[in-house]
N, C-alpha and C positions, 0 to 999 in steps of 0.2 A: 504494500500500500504506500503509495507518494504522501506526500507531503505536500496541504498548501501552502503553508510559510516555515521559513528552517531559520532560526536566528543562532549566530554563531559568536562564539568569544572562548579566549582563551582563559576566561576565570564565570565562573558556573558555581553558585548557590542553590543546590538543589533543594538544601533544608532535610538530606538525607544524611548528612555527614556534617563536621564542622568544616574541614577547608573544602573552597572553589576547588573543581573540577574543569579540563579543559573539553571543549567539545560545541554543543549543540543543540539545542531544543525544535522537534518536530512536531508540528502543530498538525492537526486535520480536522475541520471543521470546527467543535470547541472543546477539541480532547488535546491530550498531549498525547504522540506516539511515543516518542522517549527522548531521554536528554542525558546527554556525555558522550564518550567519541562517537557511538556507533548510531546518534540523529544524523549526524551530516549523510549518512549511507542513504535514506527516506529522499532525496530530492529527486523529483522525475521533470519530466519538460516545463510543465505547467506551477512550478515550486517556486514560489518568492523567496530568495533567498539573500538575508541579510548578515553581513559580517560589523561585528561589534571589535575587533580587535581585543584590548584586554577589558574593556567596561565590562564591569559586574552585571550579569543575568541573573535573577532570582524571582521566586515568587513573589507575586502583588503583596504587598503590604495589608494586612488582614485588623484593621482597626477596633478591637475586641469592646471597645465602648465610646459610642458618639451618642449626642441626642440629635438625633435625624430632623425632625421638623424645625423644632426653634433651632438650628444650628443652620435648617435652609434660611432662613427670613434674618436670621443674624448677620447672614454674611451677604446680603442683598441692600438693594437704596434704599431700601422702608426703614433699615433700622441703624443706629449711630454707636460705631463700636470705637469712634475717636476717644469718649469718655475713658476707656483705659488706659490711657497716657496722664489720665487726671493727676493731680497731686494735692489735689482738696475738694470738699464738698464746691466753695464758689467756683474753682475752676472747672468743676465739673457741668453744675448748672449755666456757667458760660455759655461749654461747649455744646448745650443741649438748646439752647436759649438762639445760638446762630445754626443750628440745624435745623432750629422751626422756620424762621426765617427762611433758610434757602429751601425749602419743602414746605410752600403754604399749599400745595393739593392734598397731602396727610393728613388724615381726618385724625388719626392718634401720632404722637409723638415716641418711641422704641429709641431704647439705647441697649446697651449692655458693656460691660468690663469694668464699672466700679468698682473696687476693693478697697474695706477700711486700709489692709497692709501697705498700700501705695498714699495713706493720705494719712502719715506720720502715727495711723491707730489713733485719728482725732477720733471724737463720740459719733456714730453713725448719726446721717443726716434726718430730716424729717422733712416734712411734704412742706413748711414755709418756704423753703427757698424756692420749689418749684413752682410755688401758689402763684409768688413774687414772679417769678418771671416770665411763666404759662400760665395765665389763669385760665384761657378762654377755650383751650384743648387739653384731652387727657395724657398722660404722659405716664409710660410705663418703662422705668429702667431695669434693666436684669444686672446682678451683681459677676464680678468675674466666674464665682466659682457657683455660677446657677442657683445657688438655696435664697436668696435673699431679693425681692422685688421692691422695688423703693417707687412710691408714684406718688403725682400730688393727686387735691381734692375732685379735681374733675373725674380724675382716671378711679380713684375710691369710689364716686359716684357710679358711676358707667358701671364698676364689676359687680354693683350691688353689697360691695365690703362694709360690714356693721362692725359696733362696738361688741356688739354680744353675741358674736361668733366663737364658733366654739370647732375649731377642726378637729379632725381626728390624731392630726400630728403637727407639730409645729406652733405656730403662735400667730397671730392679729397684733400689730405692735399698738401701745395705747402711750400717751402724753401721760403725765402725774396726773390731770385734769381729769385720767379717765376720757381722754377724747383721741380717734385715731389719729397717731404719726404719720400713717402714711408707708409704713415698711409693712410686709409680711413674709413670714420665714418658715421656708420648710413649702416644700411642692403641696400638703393636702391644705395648706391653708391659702396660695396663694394660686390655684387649681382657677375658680373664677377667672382671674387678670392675665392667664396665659391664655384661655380661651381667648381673650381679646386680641392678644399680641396676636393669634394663630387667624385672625377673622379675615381673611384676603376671600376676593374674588375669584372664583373655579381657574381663568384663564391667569390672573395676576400670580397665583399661585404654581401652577405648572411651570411659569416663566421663573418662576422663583427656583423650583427644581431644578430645569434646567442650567440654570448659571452655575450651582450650588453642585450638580454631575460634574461638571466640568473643570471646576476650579479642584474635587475631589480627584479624577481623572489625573489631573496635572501631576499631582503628589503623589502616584505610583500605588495609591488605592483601591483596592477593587473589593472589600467588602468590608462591611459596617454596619449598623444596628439602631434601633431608636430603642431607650434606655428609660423614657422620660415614664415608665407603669401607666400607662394611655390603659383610661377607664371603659366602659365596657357601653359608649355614648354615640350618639349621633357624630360630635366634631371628630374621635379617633375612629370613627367608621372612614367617614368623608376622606380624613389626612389618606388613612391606607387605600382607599378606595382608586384617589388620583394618581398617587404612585405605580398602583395596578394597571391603570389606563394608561399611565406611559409607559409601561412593560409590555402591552398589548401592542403599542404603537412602536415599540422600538427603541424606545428612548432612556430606558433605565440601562446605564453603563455602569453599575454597581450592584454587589449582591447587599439585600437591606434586612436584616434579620431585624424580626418585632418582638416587641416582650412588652405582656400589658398587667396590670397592676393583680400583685399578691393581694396587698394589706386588706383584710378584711375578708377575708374569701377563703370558703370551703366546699361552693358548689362551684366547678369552674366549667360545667356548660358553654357557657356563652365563647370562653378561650379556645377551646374544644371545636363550637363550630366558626371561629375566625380562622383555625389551624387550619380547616379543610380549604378555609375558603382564599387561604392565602400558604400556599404550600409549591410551591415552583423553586428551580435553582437560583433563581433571581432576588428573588420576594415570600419570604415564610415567618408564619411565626414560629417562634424558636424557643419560647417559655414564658415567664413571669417574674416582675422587677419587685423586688420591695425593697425599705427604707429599715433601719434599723438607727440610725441614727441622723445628725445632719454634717455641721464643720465644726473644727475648734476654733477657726476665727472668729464665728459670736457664741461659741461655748454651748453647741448644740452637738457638737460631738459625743458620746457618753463611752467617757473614761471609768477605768478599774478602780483609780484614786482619784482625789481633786484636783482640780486645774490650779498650776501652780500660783498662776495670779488673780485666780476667782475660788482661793479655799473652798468658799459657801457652797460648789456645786462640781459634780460631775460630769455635769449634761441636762439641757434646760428642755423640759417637754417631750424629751426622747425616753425609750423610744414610743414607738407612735400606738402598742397595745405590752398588755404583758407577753410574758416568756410565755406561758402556757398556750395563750390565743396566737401566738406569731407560730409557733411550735404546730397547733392543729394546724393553720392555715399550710407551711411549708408539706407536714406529712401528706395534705388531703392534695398538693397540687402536686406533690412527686406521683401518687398514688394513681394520679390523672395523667401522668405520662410526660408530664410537664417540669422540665427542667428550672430551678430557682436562681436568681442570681441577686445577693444581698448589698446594698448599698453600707458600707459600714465604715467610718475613718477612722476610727479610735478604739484601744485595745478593750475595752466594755461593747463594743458591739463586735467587733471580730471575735472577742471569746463566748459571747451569745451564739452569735451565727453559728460557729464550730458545734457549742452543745447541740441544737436546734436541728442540725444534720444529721449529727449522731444519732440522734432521738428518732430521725427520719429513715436514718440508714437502719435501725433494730425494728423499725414497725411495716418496712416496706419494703428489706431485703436487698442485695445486691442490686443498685441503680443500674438499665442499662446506657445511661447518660451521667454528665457530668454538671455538680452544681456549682457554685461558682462565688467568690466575695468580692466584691470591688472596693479598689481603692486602696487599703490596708496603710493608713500611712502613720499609725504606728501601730506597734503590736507587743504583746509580752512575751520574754525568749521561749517562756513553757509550751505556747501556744502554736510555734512554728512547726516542728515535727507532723503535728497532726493532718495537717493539709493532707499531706501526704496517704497519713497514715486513712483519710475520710474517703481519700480521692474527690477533695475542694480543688478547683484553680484559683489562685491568687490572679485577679485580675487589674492587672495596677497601670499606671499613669505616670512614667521615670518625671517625664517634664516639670511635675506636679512639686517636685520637688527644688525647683527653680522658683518656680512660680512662688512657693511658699515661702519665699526669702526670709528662710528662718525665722519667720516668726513665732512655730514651734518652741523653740529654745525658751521664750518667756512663756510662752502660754504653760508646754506640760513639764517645764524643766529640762536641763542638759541630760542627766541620767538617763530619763526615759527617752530622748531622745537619740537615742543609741540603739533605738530598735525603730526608727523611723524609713519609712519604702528600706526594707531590708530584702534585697532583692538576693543577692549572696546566697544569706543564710536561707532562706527560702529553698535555692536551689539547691542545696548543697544537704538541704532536709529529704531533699527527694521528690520537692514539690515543680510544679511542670506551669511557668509564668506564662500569663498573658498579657500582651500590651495596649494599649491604643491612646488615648488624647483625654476623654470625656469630651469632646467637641461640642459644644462652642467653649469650652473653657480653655485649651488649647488648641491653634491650629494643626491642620491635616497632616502639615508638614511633618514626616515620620523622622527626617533625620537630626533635628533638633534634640527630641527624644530619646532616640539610640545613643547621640552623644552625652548627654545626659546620663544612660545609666551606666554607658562604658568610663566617663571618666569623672562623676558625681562633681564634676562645675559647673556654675552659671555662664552665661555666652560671652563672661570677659574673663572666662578660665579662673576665678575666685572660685572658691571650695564652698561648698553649700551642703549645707548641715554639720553633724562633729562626727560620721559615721564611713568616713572614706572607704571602711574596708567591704564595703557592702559594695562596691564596681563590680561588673562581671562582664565579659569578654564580650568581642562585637559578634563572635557567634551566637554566643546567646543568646547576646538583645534581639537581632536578627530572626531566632529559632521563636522569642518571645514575641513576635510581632508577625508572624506567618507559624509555623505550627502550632507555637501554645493560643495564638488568638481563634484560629479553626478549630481546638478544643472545646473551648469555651463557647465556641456554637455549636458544639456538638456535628461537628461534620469532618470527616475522613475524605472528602471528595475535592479539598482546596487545601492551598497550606505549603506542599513540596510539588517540584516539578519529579513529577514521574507516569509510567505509562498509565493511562487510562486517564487522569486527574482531570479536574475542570481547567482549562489553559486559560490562565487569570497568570499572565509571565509581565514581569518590567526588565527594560534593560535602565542600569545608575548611569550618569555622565562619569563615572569613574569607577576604581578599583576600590572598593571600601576597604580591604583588608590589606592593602600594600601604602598607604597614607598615614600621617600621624593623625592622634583621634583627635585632635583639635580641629582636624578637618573637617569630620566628619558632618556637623554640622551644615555645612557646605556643601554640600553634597543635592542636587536636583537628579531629575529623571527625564532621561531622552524618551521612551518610548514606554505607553501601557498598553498592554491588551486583555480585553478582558472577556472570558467565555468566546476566544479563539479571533475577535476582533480589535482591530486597532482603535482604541479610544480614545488618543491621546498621541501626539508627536512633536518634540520640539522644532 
């Protein structure tokens, strides 16, 4: 059998071994025939055949956790992600203040990438300043790391947000006066005011997808997931619906794994019939997200001890039900066939998660799927082994540890910060990483990340965190960012180039493994393809 396309180099990431292999990757429709020396033998008359010299061939980059929707419209003209360059509450509202201006056809105002950490840990803002300078439009800004929605009164108004709400996780932020600030924290409580972010026009929306493939495409991406527990509702019918119709039409250049909300749920029915209804190699659902905690930036993380510089507390309003009720819900949705994946930052909810499992794993017997913990940014050393021993993926976020420009170190103490993204020790437990972004909280860009956990600096080579020894080689990031993220979605069919696979291949503008890792950052992508087609070329 020939080959429609043969891409060739003399360094090959198959994700079957740790070093490049020289040779070849044979493509045939959207299979891979095989890859290393004996592809190049597949080329018949009709074989596109392209030579990469030594640039790195490897499988597509496998983003283990994005939010798929708000990370479309994030990275679109409807919404203003300048605010993350902020450095204060006024400079932020500035910069939101000349984006209404040059978008007076925006009937809401959208930001996203505020973070107290960038604005010196001043006291979070409140809905005055934006009262002040939007009064007459709603204005809904998304914090960097997604938990946290800041709006003023208009946009309060519009989501219907009262003083005497009561979510099931999370919090309604209140003034002394007992009158709403204007913040709400944690997804079930701020669940109304995303709906709004998400309210585009059928066509304005598509077009949002569109840009949003493309830009993913670039970055050598070819599968990803919406993360955000998408309730069992008219708006996440609709989101998954449109995505479907451009799968139909052609248009989805990415594999989109769904996952719709645990918390609260022991009949999962309705998940059940959205799996049937969304079950292709493109487009599936792939299990159920829950919440077990939130950040330790506003101390909604729920720590094993107190936060070092909020004694008084643990973890505020977390987690979102008891051990017992979170426990039935995880056993009844494994039980349904439905793999769980726990949002969890801090060592009180990663060492929930783990009993919860177990619990799962004694009432419903050898899983034949894999569950999974995100984030894990920090953990207690007792706790590591067990991944393993659960068969949990640690699904984590190297970046993330940039991002958090230590500000860990004050919040849970140096000590404990000795087991913060312990990627190493994880591995070395036996446990089998996943990587990806959390997108929109970090961009697509995978080689920022890799660089990141291979040589635990910030992008001006400064050391970030106090836990250096937790680096691990660019094989592995590599191995974590295409085999261990295809775990994580339960799929054997993407991941490593080898025969049969789904042909989801990128070739790097360079040799990743022959450069210093300061490079590696640096590092773009000439060519993706994805499910045997070219998606992408620079």
């Amino acid at each position: 059998m020939n080959a429609d396309l043969i891409l060739k180099s003399s360094r090959i990431f198959t994700g079957l071994s740790p070093e490049p292999v020289s040779g070849a990757v044979a493509i045939k429709g959207n299979k891979i025939l095989a890859a290393g020396p004996e592809a190049e033998r597949l080329a018949g008359p009709g074989t596109e055949v392209r030579n990469y010299g030594n640039k790195l061939i490897m499988p597509g980059f496998i983003d283990a956790h994005v939010h798929y929707f708000v990370g479309a419209i994030s990275a679109s003209d409807h919404m203003c992600d300048a605010i993350s360059a902020s450095t204060s509450e006024a400079e932020c509202v500035e910069m939101i203040r000349n984006f209404a201006k040059e978008h007076p056809e925006e009937k809401r105002i959208l930001g996203i990438g505020w973070f107290p950490a960038n604005w010196n840990d001043a006291p979070l803002p409140t809905k005055q300043s934006l009262d002040e300078a939007i009064p007459e439009r709603p204005v809904y800004l998304i914090s960097a790391d997604c938990h946290t929605f800041w709006m003023n009164s208009k946009a309060l108004e519009e989501a219907g947000i009262t003083a005497d709400m009561k979510p099931k996780s999370g919090s309604v932020g209140k003034l002394e006066n007992g009158e709403l600030s204007g913040l709400l924290f944690e997804p079930d409580a701020f669940q109304p005011a995303m709906a709004k972010v998400m309210d585009l026009e059928l066509e304005q929306m598509k077009q949002v997808h569109r840009d949003f493939l493309r830009h993913i495409n670039k970055c050598g991406v070819t599968s990803i997931s919406e993360m955000s527990a998408d309730d069992y509702n008219d708006t996440t019918y609709r989101n998954y619906s449109v995505v479907k119709k451009m799968e139909e039409e052609g248009e989805l250049t990415c594999r989109l794994h769904l996952y719709t909300k645990l918390d609260g749920y022991t009949d999962f029915t309705k998940a059940l019939e959205y799996k049937e209804r969304f079950c292709s190699e493109k487009l599936r659902l792939s299990g159920v997200k829950g919440f077990l905690d939130g950040v330790t930036s506003t101390f909604t993380g729920l720590l094993l001890e107190p936060y070092a510089d909020r004694p008084q507390t643990r973890g505020v309003d977390v987690p979102n039900a008891s051990q017992e009720d979170n426990t039935r819900y995880i056993k009844a949705a494994n039980k349904a066939g439905l793999p769980v994946r726990l949002h969890c930052i801090a060592d009180g909810s990663v060492r929930m998660a783990l009993d919860m499992y177990e619990e799962s794993r004694k009432a419903n017997g050898q899983l034949p799927f894999r569950n999974t913990i995100e984030h894990i940014e920090n953990i207690h050393p007792d706790d590591i082994p067990r991944f393993a021993e659960l068969s949990v993926i640690p699904s984590m976020q190297p970046y993330h540890l940039t991002l958090d420009f230590n500000e860990k170190i004050g919040r849970i103490g140096r000590e404990r910060c000795r087991w913060e993204w312990p990627h190493r020790s994880l591995l070395d437990s036996g446990a089998e990483l996943a990587f990806g972004t959390d997108y929109p909280v970090v961009d697509f860009d995978p080689f920022p990340s890799v660089y990141a956990a291979v040589t635990r600096l910030d992008d001006d080579g400064k050391p970030t965190g106090v836990n250096p020894r937790e680096r691990i080689t660019l094989a592995e990031a590599l191995t974590a960012y295409t085999v261990g993220a295809a775990k994580a979605y339960n799929r054997d069919d993407i991941g490593v180039l080898a025969e049969g696979k789904l042909a989801d291949v990128i070739v790097v503008d360079r040799d990743l493994f022959g450069i210093p890792a300061e490079e590696l950052k640096e590092a773009s992508v000439d060519l993706t393809v994805m499910d045997g087609k070219i998606v992408y070329e620079k």
